[in-house]
VOTI-190180 format. One record per residue: residue number from 1; residue in one letter; chain; x, y, z of N, C-alpha, C in turn. Coordinates in Angstrom, 1 decimal, always signed. Example, Ala and Ser with C-alpha at 12.3 -4.5 7.8 and 13.67 -1.06 7.14 Angstrom:
(atom 1,"A","A",(+13.2,-5.7,+7.8),(+12.3,-4.5,+7.8),(+13.2,-3.3,+7.8))
(atom 2,"S","A",(+12.8,-2.2,+7.1),(+13.7,-1.1,+7.1),(+12.9,+0.0,+7.9))
//
This chain:
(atom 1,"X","A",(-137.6,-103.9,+19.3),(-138.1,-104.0,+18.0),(-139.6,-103.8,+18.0))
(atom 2,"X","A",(-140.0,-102.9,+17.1),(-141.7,-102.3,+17.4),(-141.5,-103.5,+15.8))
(atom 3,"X","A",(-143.3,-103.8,+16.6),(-143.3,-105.0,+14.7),(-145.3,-104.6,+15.0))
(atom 4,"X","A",(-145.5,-104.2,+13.5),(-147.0,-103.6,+13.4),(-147.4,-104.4,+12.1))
(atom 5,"X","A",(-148.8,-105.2,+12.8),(-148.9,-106.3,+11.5),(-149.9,-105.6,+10.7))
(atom 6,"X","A",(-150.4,-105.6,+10.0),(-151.8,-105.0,+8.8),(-152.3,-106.0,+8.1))
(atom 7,"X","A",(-153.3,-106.3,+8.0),(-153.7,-107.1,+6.9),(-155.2,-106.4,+6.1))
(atom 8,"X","A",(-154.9,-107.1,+4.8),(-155.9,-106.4,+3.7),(-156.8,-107.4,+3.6))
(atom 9,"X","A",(-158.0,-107.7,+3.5),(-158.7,-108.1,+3.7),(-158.7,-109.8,+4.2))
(atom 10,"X","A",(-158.0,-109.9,+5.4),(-158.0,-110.7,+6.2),(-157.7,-110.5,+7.4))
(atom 11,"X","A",(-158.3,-110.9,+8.6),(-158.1,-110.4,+9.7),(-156.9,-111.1,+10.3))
(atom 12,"X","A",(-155.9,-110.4,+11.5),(-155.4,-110.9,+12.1),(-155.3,-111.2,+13.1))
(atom 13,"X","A",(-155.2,-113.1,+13.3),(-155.6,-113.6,+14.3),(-154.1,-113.5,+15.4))
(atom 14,"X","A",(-154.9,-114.2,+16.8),(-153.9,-114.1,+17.5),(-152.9,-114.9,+17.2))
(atom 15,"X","A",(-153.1,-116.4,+17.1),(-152.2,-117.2,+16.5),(-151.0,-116.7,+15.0))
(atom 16,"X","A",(-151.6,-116.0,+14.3),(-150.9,-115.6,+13.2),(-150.2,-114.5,+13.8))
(atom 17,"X","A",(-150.5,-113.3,+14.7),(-149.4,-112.6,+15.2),(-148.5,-113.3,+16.0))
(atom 18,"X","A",(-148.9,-114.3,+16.8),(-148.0,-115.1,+17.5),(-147.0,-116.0,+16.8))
(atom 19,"X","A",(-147.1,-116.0,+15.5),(-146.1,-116.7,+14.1),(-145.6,-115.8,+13.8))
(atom 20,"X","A",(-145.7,-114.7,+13.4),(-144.8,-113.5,+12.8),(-143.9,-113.3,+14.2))
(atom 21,"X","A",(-144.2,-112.7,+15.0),(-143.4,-112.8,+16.6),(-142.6,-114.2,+16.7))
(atom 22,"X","A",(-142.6,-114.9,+16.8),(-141.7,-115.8,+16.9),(-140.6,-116.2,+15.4))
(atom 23,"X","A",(-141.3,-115.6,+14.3),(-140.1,-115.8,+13.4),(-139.4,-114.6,+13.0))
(atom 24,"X","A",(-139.6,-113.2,+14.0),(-138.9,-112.0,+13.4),(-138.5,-112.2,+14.6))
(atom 25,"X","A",(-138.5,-112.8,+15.8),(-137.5,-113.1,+16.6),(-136.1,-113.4,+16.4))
(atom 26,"X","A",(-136.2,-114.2,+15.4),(-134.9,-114.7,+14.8),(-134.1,-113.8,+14.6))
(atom 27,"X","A",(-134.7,-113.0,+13.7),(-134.0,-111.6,+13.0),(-133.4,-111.3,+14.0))
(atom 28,"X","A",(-134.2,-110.8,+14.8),(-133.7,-110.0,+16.1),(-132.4,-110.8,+16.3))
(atom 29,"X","A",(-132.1,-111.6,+16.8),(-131.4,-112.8,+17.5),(-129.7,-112.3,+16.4))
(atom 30,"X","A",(-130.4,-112.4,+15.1),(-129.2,-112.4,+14.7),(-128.3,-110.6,+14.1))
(atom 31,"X","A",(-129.5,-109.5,+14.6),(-129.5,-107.8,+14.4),(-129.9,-107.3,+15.3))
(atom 32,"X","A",(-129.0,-106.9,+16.6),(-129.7,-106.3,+17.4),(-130.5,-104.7,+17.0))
(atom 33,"X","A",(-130.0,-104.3,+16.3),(-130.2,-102.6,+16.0),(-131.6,-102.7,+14.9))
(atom 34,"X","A",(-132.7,-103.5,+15.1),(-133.6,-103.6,+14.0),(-134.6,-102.5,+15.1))
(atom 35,"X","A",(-135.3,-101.2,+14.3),(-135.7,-100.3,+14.8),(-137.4,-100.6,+14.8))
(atom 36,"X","A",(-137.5,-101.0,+13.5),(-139.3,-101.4,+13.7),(-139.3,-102.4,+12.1))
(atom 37,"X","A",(-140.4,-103.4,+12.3),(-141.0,-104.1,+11.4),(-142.3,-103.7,+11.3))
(atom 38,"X","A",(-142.4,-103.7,+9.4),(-143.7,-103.3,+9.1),(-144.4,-104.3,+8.2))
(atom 39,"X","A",(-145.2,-105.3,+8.8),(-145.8,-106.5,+8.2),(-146.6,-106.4,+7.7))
(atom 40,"X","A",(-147.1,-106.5,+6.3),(-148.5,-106.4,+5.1),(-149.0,-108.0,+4.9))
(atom 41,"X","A",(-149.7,-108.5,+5.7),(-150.8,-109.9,+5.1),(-151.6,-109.5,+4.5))
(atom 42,"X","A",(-152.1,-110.0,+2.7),(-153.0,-109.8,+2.4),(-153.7,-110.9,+1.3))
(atom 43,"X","A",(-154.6,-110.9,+1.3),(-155.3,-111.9,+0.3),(-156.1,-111.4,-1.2))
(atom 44,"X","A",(-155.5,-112.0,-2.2),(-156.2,-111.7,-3.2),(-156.7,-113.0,-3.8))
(atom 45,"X","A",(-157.6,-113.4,-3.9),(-158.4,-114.5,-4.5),(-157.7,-115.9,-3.6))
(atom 46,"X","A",(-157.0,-116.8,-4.6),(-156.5,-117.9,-3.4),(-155.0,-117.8,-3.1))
(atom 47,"X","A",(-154.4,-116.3,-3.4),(-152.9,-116.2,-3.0),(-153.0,-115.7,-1.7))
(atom 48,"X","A",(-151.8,-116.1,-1.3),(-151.3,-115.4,+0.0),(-150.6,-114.6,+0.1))
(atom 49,"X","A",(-150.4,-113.5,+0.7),(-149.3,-112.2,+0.0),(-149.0,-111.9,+1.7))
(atom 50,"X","A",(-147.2,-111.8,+1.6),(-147.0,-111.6,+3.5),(-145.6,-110.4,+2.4))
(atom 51,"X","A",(-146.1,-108.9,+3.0),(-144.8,-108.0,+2.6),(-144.0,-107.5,+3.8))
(atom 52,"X","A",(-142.7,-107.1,+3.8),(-142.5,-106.5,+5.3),(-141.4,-105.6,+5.0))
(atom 53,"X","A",(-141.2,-104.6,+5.7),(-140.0,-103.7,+5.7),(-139.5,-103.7,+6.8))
(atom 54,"X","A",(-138.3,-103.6,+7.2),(-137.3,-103.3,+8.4),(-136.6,-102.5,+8.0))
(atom 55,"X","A",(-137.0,-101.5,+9.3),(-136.0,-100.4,+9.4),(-134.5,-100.3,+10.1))
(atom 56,"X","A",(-134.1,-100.3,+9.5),(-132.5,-100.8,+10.0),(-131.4,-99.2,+10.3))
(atom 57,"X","A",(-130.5,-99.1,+11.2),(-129.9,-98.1,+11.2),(-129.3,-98.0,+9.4))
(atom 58,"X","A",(-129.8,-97.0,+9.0),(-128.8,-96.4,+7.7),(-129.4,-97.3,+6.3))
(atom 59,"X","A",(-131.0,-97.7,+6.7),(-130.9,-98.8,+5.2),(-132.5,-99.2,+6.0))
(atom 60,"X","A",(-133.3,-99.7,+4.6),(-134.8,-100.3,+5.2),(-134.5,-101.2,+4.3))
(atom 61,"X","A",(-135.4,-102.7,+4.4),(-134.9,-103.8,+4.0),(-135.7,-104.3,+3.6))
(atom 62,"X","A",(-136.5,-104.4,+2.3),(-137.9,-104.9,+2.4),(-137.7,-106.2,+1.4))
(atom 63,"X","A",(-138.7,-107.2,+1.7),(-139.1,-108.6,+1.1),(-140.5,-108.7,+0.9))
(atom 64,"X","A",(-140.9,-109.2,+0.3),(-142.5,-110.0,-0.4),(-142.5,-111.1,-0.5))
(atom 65,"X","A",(-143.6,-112.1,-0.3),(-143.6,-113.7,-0.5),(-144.7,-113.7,-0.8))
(atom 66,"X","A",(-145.3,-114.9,-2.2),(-146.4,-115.2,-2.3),(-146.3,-116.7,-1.8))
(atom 67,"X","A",(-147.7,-117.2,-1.2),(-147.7,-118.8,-1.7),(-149.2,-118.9,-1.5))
(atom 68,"X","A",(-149.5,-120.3,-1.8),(-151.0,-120.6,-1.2),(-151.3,-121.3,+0.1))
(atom 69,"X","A",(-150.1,-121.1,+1.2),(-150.6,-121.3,+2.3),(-149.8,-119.3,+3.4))
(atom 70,"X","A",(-150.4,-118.9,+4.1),(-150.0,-117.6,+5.0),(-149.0,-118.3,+5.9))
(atom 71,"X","A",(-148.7,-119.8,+6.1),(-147.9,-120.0,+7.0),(-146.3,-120.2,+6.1))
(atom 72,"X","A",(-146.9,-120.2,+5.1),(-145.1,-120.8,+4.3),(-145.0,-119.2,+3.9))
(atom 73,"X","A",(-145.9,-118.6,+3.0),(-145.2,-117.4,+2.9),(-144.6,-117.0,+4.1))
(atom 74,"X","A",(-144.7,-116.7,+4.9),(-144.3,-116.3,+5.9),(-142.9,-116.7,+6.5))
(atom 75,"X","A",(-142.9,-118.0,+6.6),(-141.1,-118.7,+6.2),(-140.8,-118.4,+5.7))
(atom 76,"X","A",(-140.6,-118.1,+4.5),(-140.2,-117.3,+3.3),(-139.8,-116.1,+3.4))
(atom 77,"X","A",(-140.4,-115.1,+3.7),(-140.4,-114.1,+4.4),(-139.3,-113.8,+5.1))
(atom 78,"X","A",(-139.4,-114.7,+6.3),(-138.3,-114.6,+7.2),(-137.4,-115.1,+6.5))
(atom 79,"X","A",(-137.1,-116.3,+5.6),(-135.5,-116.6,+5.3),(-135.0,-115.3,+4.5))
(atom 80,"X","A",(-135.6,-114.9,+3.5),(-135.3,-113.7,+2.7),(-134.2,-112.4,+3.7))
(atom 81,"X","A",(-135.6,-112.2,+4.1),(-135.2,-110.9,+5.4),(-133.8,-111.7,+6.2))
(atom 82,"X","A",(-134.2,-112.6,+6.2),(-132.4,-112.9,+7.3),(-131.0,-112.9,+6.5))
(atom 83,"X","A",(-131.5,-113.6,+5.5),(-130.1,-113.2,+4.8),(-130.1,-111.7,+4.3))
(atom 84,"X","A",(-131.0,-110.9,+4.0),(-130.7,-109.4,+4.0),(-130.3,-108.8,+5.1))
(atom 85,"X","A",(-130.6,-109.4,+6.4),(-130.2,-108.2,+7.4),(-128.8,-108.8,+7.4))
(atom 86,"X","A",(-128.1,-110.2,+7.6),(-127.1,-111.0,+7.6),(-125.7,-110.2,+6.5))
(atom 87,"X","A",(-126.5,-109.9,+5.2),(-125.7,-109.2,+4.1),(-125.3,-107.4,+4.5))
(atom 88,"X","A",(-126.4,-107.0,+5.1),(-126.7,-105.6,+5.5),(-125.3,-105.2,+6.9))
(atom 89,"X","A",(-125.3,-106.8,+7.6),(-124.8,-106.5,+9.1),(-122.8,-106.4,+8.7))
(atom 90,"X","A",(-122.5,-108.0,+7.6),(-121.6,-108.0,+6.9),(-121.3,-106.8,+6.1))
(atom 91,"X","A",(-121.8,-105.8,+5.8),(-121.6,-105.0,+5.3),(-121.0,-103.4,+6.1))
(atom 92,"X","A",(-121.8,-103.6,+7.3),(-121.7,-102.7,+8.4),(-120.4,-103.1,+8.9))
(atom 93,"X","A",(-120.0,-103.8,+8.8),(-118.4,-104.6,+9.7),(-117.3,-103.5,+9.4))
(atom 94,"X","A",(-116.6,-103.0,+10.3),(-115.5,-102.9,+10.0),(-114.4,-103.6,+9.5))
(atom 95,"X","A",(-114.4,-103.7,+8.3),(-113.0,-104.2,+7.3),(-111.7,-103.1,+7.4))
(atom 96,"X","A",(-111.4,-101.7,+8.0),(-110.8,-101.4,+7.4),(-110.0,-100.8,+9.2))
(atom 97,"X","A",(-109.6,-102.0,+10.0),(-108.5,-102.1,+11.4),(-107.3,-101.9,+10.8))
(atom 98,"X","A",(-107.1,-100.5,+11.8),(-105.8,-100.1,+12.3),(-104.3,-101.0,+12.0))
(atom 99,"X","A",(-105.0,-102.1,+12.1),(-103.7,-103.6,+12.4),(-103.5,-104.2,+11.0))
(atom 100,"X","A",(-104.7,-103.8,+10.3),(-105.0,-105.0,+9.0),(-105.0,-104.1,+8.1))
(atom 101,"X","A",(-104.9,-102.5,+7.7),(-104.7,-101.8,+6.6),(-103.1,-102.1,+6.0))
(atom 102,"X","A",(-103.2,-101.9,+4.7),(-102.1,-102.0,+4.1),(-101.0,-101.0,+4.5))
(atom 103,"X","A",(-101.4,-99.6,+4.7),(-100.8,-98.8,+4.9),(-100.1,-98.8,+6.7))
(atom 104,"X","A",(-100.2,-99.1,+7.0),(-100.0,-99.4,+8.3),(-99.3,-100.7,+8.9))
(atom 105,"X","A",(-99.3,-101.6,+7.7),(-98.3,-102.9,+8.1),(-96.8,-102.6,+7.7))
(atom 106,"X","A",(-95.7,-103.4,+8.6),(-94.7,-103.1,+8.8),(-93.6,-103.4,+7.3))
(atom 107,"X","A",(-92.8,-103.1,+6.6),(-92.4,-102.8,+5.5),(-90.8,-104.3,+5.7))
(atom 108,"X","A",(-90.9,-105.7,+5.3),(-89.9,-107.0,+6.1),(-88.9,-105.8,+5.6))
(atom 109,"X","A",(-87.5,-106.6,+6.5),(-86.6,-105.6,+5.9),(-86.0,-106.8,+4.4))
(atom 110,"X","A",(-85.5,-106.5,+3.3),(-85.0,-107.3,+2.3),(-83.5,-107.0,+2.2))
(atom 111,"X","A",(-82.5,-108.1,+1.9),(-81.6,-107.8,+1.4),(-81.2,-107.9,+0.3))
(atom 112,"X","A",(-80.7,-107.0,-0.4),(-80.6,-106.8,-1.8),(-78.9,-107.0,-1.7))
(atom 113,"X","A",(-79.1,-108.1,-2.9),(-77.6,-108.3,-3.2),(-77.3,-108.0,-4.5))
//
């Protein structure tokens, strides 16, 4: 997973990259196939603004969070994004086995009297 952080008029420290890395870890943990993260920190007056897109096989996934601290947006962030990739991965599933289609299960025999 390539993860590229940006920020708009706030610099990014090491500690703050070492927060985003440890909570798009998660992601990872629970999507192996996440291709690249694209993280937007930015500050406009006293909000906090954390945007991010994931590139996912077949689908990009993007979330926004405001708050007035960069460490909660950022939780935020990540819970959002996990239940999207979570909904994204459920969606990817094969539902439609050889064993379990309708057309393919066995016909009981009935007796008709």
């Amino acid at each position: 997973m390539n993860l590229q952080l940006t920020g708009l008029h706030l610099e990014v420290t090491p500690a703050l990259r070492e927060y985003v890395t440890n909570k798009f870890s998660r992601i990872s943990n629970h999507f192996d196939h996440v291709i690249d993260v694209k993280v937007t920190m930015s500050v406009e007056k006293l909000i906090q603004k954390v945007e991010a897109t994931l590139h996912v096989p077949g689908n990009d996934l993007h979330a926004a969070c405001t708050d007035d601290n960069m460490y909660s947006a950022i939780d935020m962030l990540t819970d959002k994004l996990d239940r999207q990739v979570l909904k994204h991965k459920e969606k990817n599933a094969d539902h439609h086995k050889s064993n379990g289609a309708v057309k393919h299960q066995a016909i009981p025999n009935q007796d008709l009297n």
